[in-house]
Every structure is written in C-alpha cells, then in structure tokens.
N, C-alpha and C positions, 0 to 999 in steps of 0.2 A: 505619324499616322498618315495611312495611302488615303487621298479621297478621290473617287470618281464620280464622270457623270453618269446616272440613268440614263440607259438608252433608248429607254421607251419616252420619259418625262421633262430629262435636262436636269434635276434635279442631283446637287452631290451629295456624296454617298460615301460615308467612312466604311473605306475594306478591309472587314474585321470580323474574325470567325463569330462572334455574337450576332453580328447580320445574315440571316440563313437566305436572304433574297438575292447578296449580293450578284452581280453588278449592280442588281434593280436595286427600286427604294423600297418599294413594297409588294408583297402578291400581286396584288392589281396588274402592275407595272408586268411582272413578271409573263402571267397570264395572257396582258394585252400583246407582249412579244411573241410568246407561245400561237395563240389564236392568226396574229399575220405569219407563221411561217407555215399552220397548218391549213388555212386557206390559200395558200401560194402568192401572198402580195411580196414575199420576201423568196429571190428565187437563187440558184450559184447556177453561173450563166453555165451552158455546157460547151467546151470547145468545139468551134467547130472546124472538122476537118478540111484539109487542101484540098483544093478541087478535082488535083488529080488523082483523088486516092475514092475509088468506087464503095457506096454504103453495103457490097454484096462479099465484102472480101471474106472469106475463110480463116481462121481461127489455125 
C-alpha cells in the first residue's frame, strides 16, 4: 500500500482508489488547497525574460 502526505494538513494518506480526496485526507483539505490557488497565495512563477529581448516583439 502507497501512503502519502496531505498536502494541505501533513497528515498520511493510503493512495487508493476508495479515497476520492486523494492526495488529500479529506474535502476540507482538499478545498482549503483549491481556495489558496484561487486567491493566488499559490502562484507558478512566470519566466522571466533576458533583458535583451524587448516586451514589444511581434509574433
């Protein structure tokens, strides 16, 4: 049996299709992950470009 941690709690977690939350432990968990990525506390940084390369370039 896989077991992980929640990523929201720390709590582990047997990874097993009878768990419909996994990675989480529970809705809650689940939710309170959802809620930081739809308020932007969780962000994927953006590259950012060289400095020689101008923000006007055409396509």
């Amino acid at each position: 049996m896989t077991v992980v941690v929640c990523p929201t709690c720390g709590v582990d977690v047997e990874w097993k299709p009878e768990n419909r939350f996994r990675p989480f432990c529970s809705e809650r968990c689940k939710n309170v992950d959802l809620g930081a990525w739809a308020t932007e506390r969780y962000a994927i940084p953006e590259a950012t470009p060289p400095d020689d390369q101008e923000d006007t370039e055409t396509l």
